[in-house]
N, C-alpha and C positions, 0 to 999 in steps of 0.2 A: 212436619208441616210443609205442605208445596205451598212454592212461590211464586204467583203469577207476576212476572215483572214486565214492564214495561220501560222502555229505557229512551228519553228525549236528550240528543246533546245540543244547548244553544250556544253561542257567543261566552255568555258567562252564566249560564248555568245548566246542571245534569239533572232534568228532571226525571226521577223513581217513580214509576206509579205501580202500584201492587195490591191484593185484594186485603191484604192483611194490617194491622200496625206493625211498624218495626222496632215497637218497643216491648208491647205485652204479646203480640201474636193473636187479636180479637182478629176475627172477619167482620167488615164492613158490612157486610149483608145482614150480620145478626143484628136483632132490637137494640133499637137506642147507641148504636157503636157509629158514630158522625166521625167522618174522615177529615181530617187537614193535613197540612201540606207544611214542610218544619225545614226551615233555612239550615242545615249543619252548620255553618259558621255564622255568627251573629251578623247580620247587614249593617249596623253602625261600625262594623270593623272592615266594611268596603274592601271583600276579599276579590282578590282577579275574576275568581271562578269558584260558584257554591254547588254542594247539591242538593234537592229538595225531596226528602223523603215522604211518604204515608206516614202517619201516625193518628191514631184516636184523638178524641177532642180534650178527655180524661187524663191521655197524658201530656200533649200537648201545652194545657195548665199545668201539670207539675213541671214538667221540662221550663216556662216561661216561670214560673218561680224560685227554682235553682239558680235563674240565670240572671235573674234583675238580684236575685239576692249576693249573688257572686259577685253582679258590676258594683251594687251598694257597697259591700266590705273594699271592693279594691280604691274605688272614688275615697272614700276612707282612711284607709291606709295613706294615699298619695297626701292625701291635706294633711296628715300625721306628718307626713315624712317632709312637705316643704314647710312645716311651723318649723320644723326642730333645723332644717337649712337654714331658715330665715334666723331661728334664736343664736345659730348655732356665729352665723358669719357677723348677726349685731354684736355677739361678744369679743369675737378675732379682731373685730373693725373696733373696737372701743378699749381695745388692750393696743394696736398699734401706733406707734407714733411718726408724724411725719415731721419730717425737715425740709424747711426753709430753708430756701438758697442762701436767703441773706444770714440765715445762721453758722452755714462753714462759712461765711466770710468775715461772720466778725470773731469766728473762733480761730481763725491763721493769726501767725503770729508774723508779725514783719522784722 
């Protein structure tokens, strides 16, 4: 497969432009093959610098449902994991005991 690239560097991002997907290898010029444009690093993770490749619209859906479905599991995971901090430090906090000042005082002996 030849690759027609095209290659834009800005500020913060490297935009790819090519006749092809970069995922299946469709040509854009055949029927029904709608071209988009696909951040490699996800924009809510506000990286320095991205780059934006070609891809089909076909994958471009699957790629965008792997990816929300990965951020759901990990969103997930993190509320797992601050319950069981939270359960974890209510129980250290409710096992320890504090002293009063005025308790070593009236425990010395004169």
């Amino acid at each position: 497969m030849k690759m027609n690239i095209d290659l834009k560097i800005r500020k913060d991002e490297i935009l790819i432009n090519d006749t092809c997907c970069w995922i299946c290898g469709m040509r854009f010029d055949a029927v029904n093959i709608v071209k988009t444009m696909h951040h490699t690093l996800p924009k809510h993770l506000k990286p320095q610098r991205n780059a934006v490749v070609p891809i089909c619209e076909k994958c471009h859906e699957d790629i965008n449902k792997v990816d929300s479905g990965a951020v759901q599991a990990m969103v997930g995971k993190m509320l797992a994991s601050m319950k069981q901090v939270k359960y974890m430090t209510m129980h250290v906090l409710s096992r320890l005991k504090f002293s009063d000042k005025n308790d070593d005082k009236a425990n010395v002996k004169r």
